[in-house]
N, C-alpha and C positions, 0 to 999 in steps of 0.2 A: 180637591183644591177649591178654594175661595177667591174670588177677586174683586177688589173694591176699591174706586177711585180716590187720588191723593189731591185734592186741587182739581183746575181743569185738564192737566197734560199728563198725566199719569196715573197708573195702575199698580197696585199691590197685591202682588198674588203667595195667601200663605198654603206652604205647603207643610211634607209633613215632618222635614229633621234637613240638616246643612245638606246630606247628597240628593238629596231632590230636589235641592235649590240649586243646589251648584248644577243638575241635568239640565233643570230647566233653563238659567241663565244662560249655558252651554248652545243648548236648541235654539235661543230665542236669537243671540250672535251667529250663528253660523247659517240659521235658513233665513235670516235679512229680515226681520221684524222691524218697520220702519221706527228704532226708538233710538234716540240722542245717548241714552245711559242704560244702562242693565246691572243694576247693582244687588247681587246676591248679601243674603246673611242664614241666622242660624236655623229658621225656619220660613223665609218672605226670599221673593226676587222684586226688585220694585224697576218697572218700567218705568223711564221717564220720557218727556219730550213726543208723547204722542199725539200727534192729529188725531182729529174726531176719526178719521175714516180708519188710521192707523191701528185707534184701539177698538174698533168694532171687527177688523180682521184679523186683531190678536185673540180678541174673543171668541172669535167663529173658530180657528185654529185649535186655538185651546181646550175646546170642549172634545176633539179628540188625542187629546195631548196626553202620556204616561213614560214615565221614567225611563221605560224602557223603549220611547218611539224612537224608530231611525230618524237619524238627520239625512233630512234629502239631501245632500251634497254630496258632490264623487268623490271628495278627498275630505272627510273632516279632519280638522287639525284636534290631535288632542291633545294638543297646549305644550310649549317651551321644556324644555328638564333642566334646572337648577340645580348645581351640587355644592354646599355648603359647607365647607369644612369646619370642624369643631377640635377645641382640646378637651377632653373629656377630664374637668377638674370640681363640677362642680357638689356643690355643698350637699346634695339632698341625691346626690347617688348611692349610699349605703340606704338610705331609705328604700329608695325606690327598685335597690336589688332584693330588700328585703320581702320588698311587697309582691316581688315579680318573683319570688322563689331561686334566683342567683346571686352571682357575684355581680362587683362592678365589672368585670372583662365579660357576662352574658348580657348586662344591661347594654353594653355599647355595640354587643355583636348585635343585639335584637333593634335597637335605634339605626343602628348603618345599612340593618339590613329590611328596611322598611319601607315601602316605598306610599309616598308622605303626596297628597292635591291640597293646594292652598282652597279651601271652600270660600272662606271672605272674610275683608280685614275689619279691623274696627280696634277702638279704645285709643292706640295711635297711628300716628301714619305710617304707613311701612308692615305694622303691627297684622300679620298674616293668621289663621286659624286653620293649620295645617290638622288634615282629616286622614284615616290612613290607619291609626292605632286600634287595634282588637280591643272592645268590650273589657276582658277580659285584664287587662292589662293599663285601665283609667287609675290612676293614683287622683286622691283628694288634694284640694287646694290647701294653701295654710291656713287655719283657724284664723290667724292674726296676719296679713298682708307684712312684707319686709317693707322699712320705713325708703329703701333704694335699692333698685337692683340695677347693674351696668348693664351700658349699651352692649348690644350683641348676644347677651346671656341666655341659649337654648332652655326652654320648660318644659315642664309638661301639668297639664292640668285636666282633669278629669279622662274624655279621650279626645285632648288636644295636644300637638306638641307646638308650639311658636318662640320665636326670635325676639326678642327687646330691641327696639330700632334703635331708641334712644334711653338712657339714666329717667328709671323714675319706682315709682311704690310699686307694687306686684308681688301676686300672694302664691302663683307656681311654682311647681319643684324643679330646680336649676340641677342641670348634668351638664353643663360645659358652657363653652362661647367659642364666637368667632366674630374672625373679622371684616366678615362680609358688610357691605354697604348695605342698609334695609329698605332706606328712602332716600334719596336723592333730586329735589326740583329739577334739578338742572339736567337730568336724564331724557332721554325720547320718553323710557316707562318709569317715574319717578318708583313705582314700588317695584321692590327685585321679585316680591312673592305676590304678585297680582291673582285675583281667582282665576283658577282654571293650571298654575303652574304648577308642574310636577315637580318635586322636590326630595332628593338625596342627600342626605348627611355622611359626609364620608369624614374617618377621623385624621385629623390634622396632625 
């Protein structure tokens, strides 16, 4: 791990892939890292809001810090379960059974029966990068991005699977939608798939 100051109140720590970010994110919330923000992505957690003294104890911490360190707490939470229902209609399901060696009825048994960690969002609000998919089983992006893809529209792209909060371009392979809410202001948690949320798709 790498860590290198952003400004004066913040650290960025790269690691090595989303679930080591998402660990570390995880550790840094749960054993009180005195930080305002903990914002994971696809390889970085970026600490923000650190006092001098804050991130000198992040750092000392840190240096015995591994993926696999217990969180010293007696109960760690490991995060909300989310169940998203879907109609399984969409455009790039015969692909994607194709690529997975079934049908569209294995493609939806193997998506339902998956169980999906929002790692960290990005591109829009709401917009979750749900981790969870076998290697083995990453379908390619579109060549050419669709000019709109609707709100709600479930993808999947490389070994990602996420939600479309809102209508916009997007180059993932669509197996269905739903009509869950993805961002909300006016929420206590404006995003439904915050990192750390555990997430099931069940079909609608």
């Amino acid at each position: 791990m790498h860590l290198r100051p952003v400004g004066p109140r913040a650290l960025l720590a790269d690691v090595a892939d989303a679930s080591e970010a998402l660990a570390l994110a995880t550790w840094a919330r749960t054993v009180g890292i005195a930080a305002a923000d903990v914002v994971p992505a696809a390889r970085t957690v970026l600490l923000d809001g650190l006092t001098a003294e804050a991130a000198d104890d992040l750092r000392a911490r840190l240096a015995h810090w591994s993926p696999q360190s217990p969180v010293d707490a007696p109960e760690a939470d490991p995060g909300p379960v989310v169940e998203v229902p879907v109609v399984y209609d969409g455009v790039d399901l015969a692909l994607v059974a194709d690529r997975w060696g079934t049908d569209v009825e294995g493609v939806v048994a193997r998506h339902t029966g998956t169980a999906f960690t929002a790692a960290f969002c990005g591109f829009a609000p709401g917009f979750a990068y749900l981790a969870g998919l076998p290697e083995e089983l990453a379908v390619p992006r579109l060549d050419s991005p669709r000019a709109a893809v609707p709100a709600g529209a479930v993808a999947l792209a490389g070994p990602w699977c996420g939600v479309y909060p809102t209508a916009s371009p997007g180059g993932w392979r669509l197996l269905g939608r739903t009509d869950a809410v993805l961002w909300d202001a006016e929420r206590e948690r404006p995003a439904l798939l915050a990192p750390g949320t555990r997430v099931r798709f069940v079909r609608a």
